[in-house]
PyMOL Python script that loads the backbone (N, CA, C, O; Angstrom):
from pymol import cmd

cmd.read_pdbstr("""\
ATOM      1  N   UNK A   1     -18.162 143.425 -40.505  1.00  0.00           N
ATOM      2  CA  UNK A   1     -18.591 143.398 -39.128  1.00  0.00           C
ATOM      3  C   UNK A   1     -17.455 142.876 -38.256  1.00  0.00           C
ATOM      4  O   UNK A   1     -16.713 142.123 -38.887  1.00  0.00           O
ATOM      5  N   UNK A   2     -17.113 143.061 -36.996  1.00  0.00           N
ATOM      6  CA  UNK A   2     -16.086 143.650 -36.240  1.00  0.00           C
ATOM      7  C   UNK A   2     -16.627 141.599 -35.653  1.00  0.00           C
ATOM      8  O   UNK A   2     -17.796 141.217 -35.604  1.00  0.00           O
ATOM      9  N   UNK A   3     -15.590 140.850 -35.368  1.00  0.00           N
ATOM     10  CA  UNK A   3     -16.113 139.551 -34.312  1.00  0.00           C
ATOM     11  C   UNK A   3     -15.752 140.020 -32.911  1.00  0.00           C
ATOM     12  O   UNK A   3     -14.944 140.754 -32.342  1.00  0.00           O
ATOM     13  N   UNK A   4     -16.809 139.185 -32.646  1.00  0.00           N
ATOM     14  CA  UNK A   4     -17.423 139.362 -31.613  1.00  0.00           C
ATOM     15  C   UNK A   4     -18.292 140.340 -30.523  1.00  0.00           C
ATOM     16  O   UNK A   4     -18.496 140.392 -29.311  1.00  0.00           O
ATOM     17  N   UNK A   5     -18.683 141.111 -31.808  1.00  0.00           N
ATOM     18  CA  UNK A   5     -19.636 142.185 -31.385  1.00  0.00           C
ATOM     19  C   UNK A   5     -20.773 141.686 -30.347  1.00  0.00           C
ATOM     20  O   UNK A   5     -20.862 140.481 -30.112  1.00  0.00           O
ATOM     21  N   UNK A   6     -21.410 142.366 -29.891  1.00  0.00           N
ATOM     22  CA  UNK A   6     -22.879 142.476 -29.553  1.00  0.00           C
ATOM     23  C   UNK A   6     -23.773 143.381 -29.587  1.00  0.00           C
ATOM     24  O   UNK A   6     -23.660 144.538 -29.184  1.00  0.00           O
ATOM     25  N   UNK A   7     -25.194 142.599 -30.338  1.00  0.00           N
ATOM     26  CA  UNK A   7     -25.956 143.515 -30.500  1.00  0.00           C
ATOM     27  C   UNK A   7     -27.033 143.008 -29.770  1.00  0.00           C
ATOM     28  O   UNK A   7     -27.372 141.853 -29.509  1.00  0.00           O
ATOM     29  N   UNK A   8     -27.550 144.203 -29.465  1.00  0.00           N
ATOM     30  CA  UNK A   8     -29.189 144.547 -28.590  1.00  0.00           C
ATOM     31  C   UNK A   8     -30.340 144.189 -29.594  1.00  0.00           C
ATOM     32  O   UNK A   8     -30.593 144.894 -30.571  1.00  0.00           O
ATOM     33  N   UNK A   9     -31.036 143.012 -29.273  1.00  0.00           N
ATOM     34  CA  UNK A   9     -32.156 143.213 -29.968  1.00  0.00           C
ATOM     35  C   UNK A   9     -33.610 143.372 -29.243  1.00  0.00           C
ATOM     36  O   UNK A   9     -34.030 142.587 -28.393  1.00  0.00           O
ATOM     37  N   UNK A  10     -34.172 144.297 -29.630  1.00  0.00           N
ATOM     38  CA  UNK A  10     -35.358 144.810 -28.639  1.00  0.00           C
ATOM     39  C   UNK A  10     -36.788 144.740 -29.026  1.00  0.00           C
ATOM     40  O   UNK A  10     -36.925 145.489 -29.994  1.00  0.00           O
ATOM     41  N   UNK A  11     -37.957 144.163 -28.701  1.00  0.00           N
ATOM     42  CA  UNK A  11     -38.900 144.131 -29.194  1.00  0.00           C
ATOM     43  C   UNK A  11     -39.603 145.727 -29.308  1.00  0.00           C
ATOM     44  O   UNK A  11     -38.925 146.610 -28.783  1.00  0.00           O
ATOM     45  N   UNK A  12     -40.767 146.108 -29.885  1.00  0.00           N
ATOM     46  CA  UNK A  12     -41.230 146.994 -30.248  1.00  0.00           C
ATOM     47  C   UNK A  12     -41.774 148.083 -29.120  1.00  0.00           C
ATOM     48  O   UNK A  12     -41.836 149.312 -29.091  1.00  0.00           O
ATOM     49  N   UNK A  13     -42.154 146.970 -28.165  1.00  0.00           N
ATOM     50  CA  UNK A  13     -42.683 147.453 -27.052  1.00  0.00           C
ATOM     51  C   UNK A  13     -41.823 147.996 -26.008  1.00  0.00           C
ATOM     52  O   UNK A  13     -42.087 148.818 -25.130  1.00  0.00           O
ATOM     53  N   UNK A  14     -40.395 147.178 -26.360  1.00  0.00           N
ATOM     54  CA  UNK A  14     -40.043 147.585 -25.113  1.00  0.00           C
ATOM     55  C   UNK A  14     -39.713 146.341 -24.071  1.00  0.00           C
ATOM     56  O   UNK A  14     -38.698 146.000 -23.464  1.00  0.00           O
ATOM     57  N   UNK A  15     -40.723 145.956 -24.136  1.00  0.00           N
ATOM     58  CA  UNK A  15     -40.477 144.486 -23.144  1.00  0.00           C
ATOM     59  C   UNK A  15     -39.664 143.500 -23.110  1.00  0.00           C
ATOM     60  O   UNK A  15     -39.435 142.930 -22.044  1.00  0.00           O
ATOM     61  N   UNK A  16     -39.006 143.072 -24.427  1.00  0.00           N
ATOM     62  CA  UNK A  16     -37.963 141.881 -24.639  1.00  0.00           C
ATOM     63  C   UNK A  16     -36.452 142.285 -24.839  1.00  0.00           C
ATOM     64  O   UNK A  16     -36.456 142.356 -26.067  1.00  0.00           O
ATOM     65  N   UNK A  17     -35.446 142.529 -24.548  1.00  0.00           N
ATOM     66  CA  UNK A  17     -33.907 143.316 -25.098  1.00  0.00           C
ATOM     67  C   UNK A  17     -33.459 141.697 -24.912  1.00  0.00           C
ATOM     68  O   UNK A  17     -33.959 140.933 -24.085  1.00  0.00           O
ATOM     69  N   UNK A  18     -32.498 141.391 -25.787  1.00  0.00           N
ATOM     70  CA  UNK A  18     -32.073 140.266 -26.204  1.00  0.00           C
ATOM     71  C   UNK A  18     -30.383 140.639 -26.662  1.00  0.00           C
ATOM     72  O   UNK A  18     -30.137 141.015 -27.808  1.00  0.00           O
ATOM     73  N   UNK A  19     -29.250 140.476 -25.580  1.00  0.00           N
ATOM     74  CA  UNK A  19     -28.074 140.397 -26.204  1.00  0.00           C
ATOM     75  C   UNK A  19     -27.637 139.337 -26.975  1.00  0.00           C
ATOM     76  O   UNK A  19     -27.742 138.174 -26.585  1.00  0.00           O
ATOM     77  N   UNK A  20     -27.154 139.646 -28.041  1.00  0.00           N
ATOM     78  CA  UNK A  20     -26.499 138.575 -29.358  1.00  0.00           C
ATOM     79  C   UNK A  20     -25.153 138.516 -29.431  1.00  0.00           C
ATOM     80  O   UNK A  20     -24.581 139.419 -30.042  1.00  0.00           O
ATOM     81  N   UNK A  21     -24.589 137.737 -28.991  1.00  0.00           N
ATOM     82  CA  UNK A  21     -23.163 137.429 -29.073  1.00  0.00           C
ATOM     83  C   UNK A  21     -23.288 137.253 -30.741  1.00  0.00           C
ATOM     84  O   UNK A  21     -24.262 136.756 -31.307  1.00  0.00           O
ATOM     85  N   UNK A  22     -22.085 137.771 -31.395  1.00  0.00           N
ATOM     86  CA  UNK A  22     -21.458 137.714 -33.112  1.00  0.00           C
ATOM     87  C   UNK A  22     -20.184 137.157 -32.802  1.00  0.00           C
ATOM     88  O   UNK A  22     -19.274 137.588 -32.094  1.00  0.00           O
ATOM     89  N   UNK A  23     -20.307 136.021 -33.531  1.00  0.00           N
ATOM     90  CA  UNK A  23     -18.758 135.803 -33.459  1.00  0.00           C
ATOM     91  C   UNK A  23     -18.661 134.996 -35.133  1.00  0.00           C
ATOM     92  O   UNK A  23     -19.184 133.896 -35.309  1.00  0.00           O
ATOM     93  N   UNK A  24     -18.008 135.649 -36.125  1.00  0.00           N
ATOM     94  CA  UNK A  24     -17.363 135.057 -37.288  1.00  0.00           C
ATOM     95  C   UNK A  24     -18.857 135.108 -37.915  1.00  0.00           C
ATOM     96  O   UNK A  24     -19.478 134.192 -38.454  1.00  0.00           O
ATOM     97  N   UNK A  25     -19.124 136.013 -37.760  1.00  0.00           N
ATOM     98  CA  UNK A  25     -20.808 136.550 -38.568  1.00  0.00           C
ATOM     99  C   UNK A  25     -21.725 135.085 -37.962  1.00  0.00           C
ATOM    100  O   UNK A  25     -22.356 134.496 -38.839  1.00  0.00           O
ATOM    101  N   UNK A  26     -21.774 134.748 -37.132  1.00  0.00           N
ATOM    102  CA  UNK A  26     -22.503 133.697 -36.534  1.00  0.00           C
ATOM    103  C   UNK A  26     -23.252 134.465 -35.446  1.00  0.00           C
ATOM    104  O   UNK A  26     -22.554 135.052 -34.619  1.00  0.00           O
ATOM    105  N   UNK A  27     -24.794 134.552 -35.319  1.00  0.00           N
ATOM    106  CA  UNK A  27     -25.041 134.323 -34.030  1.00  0.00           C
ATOM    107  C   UNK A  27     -25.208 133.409 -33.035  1.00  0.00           C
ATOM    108  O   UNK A  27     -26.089 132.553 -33.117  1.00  0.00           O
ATOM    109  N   UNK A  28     -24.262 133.508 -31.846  1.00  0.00           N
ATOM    110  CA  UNK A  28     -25.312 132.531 -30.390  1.00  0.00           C
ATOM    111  C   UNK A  28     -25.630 133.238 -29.393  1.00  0.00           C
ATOM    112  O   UNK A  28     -25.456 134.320 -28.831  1.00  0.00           O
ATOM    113  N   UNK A  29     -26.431 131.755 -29.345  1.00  0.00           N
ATOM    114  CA  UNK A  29     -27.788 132.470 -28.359  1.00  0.00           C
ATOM    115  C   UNK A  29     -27.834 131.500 -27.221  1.00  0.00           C
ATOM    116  O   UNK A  29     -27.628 130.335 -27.561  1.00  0.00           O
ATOM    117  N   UNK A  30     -28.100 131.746 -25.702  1.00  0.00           N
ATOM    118  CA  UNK A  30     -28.339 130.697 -24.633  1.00  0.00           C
ATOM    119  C   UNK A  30     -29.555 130.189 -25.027  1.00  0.00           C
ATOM    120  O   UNK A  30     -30.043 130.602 -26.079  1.00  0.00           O
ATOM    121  N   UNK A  31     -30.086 129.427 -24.415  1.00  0.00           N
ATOM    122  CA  UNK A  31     -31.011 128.603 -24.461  1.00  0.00           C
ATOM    123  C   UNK A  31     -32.312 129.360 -23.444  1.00  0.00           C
ATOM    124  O   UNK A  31     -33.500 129.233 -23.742  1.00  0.00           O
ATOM    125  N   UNK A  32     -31.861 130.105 -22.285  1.00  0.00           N
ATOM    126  CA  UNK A  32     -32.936 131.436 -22.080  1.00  0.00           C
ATOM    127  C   UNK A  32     -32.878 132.813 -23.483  1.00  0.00           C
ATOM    128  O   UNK A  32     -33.892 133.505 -23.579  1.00  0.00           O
ATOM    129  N   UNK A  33     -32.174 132.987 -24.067  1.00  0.00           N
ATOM    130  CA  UNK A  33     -32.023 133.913 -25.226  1.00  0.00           C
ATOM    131  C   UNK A  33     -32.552 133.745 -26.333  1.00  0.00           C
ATOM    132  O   UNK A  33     -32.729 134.624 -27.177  1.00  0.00           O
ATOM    133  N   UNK A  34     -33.068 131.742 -26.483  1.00  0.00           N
ATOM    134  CA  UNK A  34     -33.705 131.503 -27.447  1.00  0.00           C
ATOM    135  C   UNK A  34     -35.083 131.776 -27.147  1.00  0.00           C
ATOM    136  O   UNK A  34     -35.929 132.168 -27.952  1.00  0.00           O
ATOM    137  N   UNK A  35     -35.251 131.523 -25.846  1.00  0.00           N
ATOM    138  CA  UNK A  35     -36.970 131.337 -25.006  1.00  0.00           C
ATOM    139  C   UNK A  35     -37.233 132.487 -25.287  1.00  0.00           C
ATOM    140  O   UNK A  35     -37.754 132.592 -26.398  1.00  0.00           O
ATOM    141  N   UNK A  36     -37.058 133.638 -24.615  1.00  0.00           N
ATOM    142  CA  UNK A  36     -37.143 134.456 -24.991  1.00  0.00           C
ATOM    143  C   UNK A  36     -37.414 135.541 -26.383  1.00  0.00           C
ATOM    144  O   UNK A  36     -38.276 136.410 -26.521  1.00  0.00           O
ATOM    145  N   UNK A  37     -36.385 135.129 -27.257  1.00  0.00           N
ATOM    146  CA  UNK A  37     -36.635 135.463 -28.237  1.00  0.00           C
ATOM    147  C   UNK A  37     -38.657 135.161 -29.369  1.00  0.00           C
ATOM    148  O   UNK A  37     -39.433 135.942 -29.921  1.00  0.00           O
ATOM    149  N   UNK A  38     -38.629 133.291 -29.105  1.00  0.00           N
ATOM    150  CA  UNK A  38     -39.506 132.627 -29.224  1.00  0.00           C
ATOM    151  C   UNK A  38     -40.983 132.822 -28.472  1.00  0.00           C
ATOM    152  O   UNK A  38     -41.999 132.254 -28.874  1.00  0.00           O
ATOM    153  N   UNK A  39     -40.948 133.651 -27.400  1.00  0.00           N
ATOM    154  CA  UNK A  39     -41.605 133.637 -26.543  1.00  0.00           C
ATOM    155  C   UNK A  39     -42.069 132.284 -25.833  1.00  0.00           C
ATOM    156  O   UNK A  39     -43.297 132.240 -25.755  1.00  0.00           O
ATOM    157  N   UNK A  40     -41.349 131.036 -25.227  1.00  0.00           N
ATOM    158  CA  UNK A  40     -41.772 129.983 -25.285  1.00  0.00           C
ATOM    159  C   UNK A  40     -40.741 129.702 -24.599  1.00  0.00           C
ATOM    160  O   UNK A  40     -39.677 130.310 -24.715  1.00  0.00           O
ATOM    161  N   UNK A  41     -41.021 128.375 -23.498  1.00  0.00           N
ATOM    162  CA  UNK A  41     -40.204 128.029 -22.372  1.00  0.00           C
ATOM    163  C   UNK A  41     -39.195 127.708 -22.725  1.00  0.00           C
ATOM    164  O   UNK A  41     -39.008 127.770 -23.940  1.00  0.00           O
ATOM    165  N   UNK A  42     -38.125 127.238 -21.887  1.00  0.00           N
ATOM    166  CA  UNK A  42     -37.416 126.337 -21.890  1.00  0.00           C
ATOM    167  C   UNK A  42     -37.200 125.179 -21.910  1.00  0.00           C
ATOM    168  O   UNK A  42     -36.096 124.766 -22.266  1.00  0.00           O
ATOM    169  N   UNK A  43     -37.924 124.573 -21.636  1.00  0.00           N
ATOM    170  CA  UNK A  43     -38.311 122.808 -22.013  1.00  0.00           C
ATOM    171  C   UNK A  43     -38.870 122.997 -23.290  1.00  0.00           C
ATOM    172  O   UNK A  43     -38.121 122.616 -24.189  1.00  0.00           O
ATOM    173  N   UNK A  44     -40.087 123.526 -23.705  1.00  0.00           N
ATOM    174  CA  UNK A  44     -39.936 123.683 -25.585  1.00  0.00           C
ATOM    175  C   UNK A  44     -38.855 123.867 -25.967  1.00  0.00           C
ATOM    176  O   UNK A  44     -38.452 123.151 -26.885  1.00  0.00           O
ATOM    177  N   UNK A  45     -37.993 124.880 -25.414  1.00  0.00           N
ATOM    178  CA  UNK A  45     -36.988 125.021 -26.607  1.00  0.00           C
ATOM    179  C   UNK A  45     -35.741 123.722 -26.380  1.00  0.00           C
ATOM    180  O   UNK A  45     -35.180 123.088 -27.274  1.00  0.00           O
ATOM    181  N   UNK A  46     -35.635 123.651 -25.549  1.00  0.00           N
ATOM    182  CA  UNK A  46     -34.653 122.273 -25.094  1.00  0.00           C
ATOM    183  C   UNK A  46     -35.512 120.917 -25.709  1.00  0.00           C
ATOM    184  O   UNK A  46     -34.745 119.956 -25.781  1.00  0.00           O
ATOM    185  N   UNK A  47     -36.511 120.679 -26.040  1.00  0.00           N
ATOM    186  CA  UNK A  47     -37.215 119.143 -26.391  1.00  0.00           C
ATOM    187  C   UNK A  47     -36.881 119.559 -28.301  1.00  0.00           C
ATOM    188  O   UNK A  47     -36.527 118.654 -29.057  1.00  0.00           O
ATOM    189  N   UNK A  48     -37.047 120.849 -28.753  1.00  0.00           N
ATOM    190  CA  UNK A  48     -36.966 121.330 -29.947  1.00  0.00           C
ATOM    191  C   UNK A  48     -35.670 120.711 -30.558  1.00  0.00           C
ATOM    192  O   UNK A  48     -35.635 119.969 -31.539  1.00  0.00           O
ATOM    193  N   UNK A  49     -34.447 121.208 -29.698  1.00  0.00           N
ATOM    194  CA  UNK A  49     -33.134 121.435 -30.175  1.00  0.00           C
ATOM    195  C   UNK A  49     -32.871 119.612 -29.823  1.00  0.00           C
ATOM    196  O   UNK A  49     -32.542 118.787 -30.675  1.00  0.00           O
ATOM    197  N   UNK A  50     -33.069 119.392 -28.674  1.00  0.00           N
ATOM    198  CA  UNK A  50     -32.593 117.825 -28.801  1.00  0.00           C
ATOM    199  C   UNK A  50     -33.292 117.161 -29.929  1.00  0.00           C
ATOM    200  O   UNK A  50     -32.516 116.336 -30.410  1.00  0.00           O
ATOM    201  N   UNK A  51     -34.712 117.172 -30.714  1.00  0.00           N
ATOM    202  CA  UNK A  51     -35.393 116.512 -31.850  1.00  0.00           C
ATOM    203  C   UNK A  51     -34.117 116.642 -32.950  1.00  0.00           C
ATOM    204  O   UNK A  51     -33.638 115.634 -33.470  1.00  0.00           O
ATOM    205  N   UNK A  52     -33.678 117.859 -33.211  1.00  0.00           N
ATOM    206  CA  UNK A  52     -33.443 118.338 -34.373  1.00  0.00           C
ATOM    207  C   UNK A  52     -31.942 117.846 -34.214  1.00  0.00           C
ATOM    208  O   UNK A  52     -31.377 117.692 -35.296  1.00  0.00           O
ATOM    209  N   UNK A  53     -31.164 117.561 -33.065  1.00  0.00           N
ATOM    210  CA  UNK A  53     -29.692 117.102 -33.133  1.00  0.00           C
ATOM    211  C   UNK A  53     -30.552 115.398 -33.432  1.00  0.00           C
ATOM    212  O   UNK A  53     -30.071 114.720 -34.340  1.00  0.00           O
ATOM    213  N   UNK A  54     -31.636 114.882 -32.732  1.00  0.00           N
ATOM    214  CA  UNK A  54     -31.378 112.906 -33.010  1.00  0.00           C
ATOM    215  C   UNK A  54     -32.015 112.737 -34.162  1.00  0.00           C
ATOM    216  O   UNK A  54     -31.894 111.651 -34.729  1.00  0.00           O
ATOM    217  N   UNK A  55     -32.733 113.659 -34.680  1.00  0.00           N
ATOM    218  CA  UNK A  55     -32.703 113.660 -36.208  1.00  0.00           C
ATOM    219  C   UNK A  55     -31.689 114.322 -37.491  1.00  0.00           C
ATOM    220  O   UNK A  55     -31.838 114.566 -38.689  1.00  0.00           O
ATOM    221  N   UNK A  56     -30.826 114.419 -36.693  1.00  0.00           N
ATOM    222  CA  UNK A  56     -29.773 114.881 -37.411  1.00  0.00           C
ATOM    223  C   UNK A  56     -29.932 116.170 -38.748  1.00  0.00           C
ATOM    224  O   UNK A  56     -29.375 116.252 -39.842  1.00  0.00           O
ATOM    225  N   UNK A  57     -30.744 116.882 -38.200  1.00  0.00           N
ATOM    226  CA  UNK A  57     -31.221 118.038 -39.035  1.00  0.00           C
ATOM    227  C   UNK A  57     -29.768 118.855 -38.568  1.00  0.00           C
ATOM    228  O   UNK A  57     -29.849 119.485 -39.623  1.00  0.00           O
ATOM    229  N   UNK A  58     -29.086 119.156 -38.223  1.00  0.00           N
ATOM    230  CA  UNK A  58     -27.964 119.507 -37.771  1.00  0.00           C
ATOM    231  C   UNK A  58     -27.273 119.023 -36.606  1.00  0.00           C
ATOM    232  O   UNK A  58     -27.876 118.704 -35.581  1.00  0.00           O
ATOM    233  N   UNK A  59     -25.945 118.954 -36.743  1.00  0.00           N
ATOM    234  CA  UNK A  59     -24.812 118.193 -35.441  1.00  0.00           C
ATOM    235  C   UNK A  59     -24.493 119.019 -34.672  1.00  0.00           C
ATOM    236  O   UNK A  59     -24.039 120.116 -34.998  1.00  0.00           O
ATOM    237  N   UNK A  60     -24.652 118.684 -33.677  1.00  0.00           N
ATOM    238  CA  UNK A  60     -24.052 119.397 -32.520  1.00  0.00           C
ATOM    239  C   UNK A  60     -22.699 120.217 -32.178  1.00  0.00           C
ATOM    240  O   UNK A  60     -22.442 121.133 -31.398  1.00  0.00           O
ATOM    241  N   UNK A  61     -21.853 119.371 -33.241  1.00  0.00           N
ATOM    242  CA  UNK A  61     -20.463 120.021 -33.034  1.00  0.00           C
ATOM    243  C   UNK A  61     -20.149 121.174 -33.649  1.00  0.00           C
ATOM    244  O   UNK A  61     -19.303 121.990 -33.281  1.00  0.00           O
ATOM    245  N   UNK A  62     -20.910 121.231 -34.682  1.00  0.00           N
ATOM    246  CA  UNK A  62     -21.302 122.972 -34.964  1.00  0.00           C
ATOM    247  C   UNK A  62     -21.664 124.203 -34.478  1.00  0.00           C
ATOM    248  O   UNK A  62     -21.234 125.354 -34.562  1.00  0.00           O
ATOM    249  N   UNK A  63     -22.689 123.565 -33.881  1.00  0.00           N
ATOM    250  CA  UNK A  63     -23.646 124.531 -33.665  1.00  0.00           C
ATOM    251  C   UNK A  63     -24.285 124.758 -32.320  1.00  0.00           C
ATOM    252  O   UNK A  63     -25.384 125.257 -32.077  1.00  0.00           O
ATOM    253  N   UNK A  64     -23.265 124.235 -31.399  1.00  0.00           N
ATOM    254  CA  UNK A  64     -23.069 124.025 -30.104  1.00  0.00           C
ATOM    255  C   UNK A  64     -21.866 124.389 -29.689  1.00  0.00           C
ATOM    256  O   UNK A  64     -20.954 123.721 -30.176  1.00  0.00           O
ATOM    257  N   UNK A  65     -21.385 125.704 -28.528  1.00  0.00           N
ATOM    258  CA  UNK A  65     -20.400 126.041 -27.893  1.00  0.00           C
ATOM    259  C   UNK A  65     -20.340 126.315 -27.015  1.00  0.00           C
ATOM    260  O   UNK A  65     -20.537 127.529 -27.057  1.00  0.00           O
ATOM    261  N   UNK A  66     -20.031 125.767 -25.133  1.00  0.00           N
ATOM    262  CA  UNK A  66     -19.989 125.393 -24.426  1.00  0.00           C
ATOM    263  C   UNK A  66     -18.792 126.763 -23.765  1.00  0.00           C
ATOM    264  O   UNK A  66     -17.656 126.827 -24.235  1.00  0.00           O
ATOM    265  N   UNK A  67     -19.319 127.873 -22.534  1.00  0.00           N
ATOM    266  CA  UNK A  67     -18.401 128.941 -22.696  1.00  0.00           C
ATOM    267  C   UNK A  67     -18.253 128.865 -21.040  1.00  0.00           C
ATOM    268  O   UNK A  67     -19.263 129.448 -20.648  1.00  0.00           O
ATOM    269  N   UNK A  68     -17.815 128.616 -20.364  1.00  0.00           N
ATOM    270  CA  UNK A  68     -17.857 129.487 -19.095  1.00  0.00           C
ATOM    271  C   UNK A  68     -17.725 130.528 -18.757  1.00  0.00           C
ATOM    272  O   UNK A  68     -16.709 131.145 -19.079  1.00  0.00           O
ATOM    273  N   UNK A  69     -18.665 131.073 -18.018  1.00  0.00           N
ATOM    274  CA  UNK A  69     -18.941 132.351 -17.378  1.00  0.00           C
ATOM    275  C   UNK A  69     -19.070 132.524 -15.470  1.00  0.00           C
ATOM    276  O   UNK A  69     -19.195 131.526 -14.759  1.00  0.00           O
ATOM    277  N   UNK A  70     -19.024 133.585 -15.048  1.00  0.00           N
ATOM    278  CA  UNK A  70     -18.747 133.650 -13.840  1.00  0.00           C
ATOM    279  C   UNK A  70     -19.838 134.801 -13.389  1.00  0.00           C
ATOM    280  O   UNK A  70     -19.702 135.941 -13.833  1.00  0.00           O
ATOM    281  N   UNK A  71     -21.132 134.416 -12.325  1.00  0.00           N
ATOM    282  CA  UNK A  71     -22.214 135.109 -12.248  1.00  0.00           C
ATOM    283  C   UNK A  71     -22.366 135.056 -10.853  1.00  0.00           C
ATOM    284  O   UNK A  71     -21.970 134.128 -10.148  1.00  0.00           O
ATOM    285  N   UNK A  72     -22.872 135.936 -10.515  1.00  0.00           N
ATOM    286  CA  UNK A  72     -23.334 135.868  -8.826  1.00  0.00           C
ATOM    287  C   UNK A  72     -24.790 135.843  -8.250  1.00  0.00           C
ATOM    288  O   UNK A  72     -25.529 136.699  -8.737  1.00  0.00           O
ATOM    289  N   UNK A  73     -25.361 134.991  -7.269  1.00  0.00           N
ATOM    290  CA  UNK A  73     -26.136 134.222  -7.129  1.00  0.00           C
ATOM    291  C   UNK A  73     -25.814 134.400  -5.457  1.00  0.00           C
ATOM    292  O   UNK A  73     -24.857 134.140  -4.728  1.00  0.00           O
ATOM    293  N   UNK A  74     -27.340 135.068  -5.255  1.00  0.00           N
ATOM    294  CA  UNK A  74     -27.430 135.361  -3.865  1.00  0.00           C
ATOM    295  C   UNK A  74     -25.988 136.136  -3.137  1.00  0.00           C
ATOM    296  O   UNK A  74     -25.704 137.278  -3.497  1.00  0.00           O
ATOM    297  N   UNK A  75     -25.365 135.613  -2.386  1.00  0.00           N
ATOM    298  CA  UNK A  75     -24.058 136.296  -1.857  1.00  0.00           C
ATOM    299  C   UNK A  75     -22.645 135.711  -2.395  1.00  0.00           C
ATOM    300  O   UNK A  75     -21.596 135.789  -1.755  1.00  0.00           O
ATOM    301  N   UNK A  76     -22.777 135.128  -3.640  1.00  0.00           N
ATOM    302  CA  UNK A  76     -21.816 134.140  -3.561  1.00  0.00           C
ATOM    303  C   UNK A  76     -21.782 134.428  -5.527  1.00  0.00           C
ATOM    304  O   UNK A  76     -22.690 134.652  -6.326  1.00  0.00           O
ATOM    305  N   UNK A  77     -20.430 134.293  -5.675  1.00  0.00           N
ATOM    306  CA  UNK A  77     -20.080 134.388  -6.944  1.00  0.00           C
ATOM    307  C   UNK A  77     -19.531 132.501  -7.697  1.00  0.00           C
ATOM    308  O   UNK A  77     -18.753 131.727  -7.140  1.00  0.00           O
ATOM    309  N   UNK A  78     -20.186 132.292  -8.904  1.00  0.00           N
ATOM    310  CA  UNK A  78     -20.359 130.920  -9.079  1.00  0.00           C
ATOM    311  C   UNK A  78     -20.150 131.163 -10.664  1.00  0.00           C
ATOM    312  O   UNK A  78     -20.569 132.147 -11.274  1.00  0.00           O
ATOM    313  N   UNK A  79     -19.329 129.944 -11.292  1.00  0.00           N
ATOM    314  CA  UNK A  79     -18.444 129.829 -12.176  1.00  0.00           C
ATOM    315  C   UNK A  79     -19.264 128.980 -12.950  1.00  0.00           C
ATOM    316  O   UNK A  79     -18.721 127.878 -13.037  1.00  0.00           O
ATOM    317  N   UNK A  80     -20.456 129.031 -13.614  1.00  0.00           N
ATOM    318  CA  UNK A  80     -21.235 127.886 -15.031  1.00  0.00           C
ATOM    319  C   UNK A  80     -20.541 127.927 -16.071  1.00  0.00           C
ATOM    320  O   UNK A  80     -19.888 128.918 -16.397  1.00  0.00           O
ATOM    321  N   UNK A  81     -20.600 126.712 -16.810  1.00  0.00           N
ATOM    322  CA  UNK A  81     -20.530 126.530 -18.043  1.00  0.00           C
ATOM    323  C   UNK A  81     -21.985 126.552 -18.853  1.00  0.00           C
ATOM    324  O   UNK A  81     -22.821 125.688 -18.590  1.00  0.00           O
ATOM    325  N   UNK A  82     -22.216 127.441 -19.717  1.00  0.00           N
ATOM    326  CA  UNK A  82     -23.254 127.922 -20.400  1.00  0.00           C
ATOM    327  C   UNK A  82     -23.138 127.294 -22.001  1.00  0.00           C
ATOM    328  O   UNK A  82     -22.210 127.655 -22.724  1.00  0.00           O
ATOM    329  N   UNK A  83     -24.103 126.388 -22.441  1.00  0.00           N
ATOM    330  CA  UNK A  83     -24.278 126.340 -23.352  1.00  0.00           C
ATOM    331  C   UNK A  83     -25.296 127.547 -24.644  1.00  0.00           C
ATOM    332  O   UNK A  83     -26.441 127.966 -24.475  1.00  0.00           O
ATOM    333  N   UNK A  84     -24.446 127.798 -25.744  1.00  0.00           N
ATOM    334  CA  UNK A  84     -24.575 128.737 -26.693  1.00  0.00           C
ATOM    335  C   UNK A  84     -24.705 128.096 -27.747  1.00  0.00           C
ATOM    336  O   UNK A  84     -23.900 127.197 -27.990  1.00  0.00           O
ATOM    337  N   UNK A  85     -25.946 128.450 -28.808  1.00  0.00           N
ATOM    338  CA  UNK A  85     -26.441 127.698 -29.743  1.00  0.00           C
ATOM    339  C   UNK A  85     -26.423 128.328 -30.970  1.00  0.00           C
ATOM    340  O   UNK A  85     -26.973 129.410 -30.767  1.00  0.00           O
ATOM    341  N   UNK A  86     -26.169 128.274 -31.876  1.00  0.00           N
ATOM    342  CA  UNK A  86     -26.108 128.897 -33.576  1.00  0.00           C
ATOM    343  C   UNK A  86     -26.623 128.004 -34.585  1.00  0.00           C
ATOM    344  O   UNK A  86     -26.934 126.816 -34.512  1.00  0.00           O
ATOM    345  N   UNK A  87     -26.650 128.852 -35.574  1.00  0.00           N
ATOM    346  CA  UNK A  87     -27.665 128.338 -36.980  1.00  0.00           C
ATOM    347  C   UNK A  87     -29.342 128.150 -36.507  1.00  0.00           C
ATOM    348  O   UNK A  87     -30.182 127.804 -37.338  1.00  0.00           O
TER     349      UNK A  87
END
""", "prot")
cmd.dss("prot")
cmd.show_as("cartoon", "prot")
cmd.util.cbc("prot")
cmd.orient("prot")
């Protein structure tokens, strides 16, 4: 598999398409990409992922990568840093 592919993942219906960043046969996913996926907010999935880093079920420095991106928002183009999550 080619890094840093992306693949489309689409529910059955139709309703959910989910881009997957691949990088080094790893997927990440934003933290709306997880909601989504999960069907389930964002504060679930954010109260989830913070349990599982202060219980040390996995470290952050793994499995956490921090990317900036550049998106536009109303009339105005704006520069986030997006956190991306794996394993």
């Amino acid at each position: 598999m080619t890094e840093n592919q992306i693949i489309i993942y689409q529910s059955s219906n139709g309703q959910t398409a989910i881009n997957v960043k691949l990088q080094d046969e790893t997927v990440w996913l934003t933290l709306n990409q997880i909601s989504d996926l999960f069907y389930k907010n964002k504060s679930t999935i954010s109260r989830h992922l913070n349990n599982i880093y202060k219980e040390e079920e996995l470290k952050q420095e793994g499995t956490v990568a921090k990317k900036a991106t550049v998106q536009k928002e109303g009339n105005r183009i704006v520069e986030r840093t997006i956190e991306y999550y794996s394993k």
